[in-house]
Kinemage of the C-alpha trace (Angstrom):
@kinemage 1
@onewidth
@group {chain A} dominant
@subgroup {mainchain}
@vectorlist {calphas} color= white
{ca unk a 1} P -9.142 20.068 24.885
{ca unk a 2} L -10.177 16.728 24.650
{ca unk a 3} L -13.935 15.527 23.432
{ca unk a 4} L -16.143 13.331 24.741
{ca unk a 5} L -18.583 11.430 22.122
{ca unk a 6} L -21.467 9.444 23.012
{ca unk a 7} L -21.239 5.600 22.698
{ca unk a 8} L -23.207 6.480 19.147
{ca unk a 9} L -20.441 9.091 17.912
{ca unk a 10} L -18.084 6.311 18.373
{ca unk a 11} L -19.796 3.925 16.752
{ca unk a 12} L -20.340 5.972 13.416
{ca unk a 13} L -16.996 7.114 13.748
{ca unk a 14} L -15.496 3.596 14.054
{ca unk a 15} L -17.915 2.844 10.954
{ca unk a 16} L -16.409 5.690 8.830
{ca unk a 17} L -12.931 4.298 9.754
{ca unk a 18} L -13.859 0.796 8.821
{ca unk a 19} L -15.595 1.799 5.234
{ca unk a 20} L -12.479 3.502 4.642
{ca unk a 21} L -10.391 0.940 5.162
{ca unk a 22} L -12.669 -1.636 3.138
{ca unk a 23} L -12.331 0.438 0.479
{ca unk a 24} L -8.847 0.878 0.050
{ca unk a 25} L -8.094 -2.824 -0.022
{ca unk a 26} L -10.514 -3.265 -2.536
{ca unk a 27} L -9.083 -0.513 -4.388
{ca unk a 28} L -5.436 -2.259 -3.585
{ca unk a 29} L -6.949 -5.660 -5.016
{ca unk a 30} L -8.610 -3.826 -8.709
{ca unk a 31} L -5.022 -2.495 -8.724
{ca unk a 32} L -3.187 -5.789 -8.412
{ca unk a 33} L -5.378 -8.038 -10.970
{ca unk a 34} L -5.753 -4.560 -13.588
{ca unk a 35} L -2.415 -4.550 -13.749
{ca unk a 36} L -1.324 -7.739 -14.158
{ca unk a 37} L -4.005 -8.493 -16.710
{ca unk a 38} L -2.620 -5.226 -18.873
{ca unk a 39} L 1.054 -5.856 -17.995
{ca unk a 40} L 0.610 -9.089 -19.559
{ca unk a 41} L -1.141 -7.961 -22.518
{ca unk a 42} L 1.491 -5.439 -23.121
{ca unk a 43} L 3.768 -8.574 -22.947
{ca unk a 44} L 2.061 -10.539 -25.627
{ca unk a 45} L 1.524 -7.502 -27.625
{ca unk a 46} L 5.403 -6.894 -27.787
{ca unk a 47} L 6.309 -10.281 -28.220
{ca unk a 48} L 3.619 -10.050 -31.119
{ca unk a 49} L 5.755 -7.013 -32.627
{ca unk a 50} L 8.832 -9.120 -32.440
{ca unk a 51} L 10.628 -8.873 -29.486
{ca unk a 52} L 11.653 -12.450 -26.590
{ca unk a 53} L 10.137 -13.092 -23.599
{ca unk a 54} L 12.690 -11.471 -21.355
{ca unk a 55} L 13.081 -8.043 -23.575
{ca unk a 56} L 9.185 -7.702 -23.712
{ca unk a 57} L 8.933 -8.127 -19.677
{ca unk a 58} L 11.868 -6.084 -19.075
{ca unk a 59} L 10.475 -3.324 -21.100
{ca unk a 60} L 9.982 -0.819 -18.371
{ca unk a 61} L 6.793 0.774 -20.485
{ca unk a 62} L 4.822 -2.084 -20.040
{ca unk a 63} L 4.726 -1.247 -16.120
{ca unk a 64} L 4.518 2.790 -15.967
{ca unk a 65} L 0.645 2.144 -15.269
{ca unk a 66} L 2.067 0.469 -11.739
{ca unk a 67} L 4.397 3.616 -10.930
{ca unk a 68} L 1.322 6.209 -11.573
{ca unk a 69} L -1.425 3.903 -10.361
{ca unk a 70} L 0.616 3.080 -7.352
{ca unk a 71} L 1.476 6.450 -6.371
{ca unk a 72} L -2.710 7.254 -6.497
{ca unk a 73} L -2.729 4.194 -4.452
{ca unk a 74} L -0.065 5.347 -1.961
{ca unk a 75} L -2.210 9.109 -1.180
{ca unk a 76} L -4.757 6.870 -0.628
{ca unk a 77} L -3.079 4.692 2.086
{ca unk a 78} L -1.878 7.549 3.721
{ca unk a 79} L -5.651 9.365 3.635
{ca unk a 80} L -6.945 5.840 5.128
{ca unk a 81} L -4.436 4.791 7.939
{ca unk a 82} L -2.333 8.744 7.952
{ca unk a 83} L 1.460 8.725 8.784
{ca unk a 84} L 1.719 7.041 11.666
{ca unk a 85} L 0.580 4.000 10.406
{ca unk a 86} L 4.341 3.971 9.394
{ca unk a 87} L 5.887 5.739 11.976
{ca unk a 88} L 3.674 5.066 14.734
{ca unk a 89} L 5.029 5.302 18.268
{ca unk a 90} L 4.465 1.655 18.668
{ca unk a 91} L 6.360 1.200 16.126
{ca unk a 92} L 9.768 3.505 17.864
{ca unk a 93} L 8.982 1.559 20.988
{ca unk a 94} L 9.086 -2.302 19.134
{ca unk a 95} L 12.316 -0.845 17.236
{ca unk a 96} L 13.711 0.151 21.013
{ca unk a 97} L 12.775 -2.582 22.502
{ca unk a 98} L 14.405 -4.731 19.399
{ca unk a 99} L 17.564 -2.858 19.449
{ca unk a 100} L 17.977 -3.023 23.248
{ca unk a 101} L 17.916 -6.700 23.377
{ca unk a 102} L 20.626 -6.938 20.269
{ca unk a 103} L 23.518 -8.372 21.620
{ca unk a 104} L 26.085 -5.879 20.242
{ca unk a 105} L 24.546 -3.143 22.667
{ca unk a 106} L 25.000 -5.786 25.401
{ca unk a 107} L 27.989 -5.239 27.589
């Protein structure tokens, strides 16, 4: 059964959505710069303790903070835009449309 809200209801629900959505990217962005601040002090602590350049940023411990972090950050994407903001049907219907006009599926 489908619901009919008042010009109001759509507005605070649009709102809600919004809010939502401001708040992951700014989430996203405290993410990005906290990590690459702590990443590079890692860095310069491990080149401190000895090690080059390359084998202190290759040193996958200085980024497990981006694999756990990231995966908070990725249950939050999909609480703020849900699943089909990757598999949408728009996007089956672009992919269609793309794959139609391919020229191998020409005859």
């Amino acid at each position: 059964m489908e619901q009919k809200f008042t010009e109001e209801q759509k507005y605070v629900l649009a709102r809600k959505r919004v809010e939502r959505i401001s708040k992951f990217y700014k989430h996203f962005a405290i993410y990005i710069i906290v990590n690459i601040f702590l990443s590079a002090i890692f860095i310069v602590g491990d080149m401190n303790d000895g090690d080059t350049f390359n084998e202190a940023f290759f040193d996958y411990h200085n980024y497990k903070i981006w694999l756990f972090w990231g995966i908070g950050i990725a249950f939050q994407a999909l609480n703020t835009f849900g699943l089909n903001f990757i598999l949408s049907k728009d996007w089956e219907e672009r992919k269609l449309r793309e794959y139609m006009n391919e020229d191998k599926y020409r005859r």
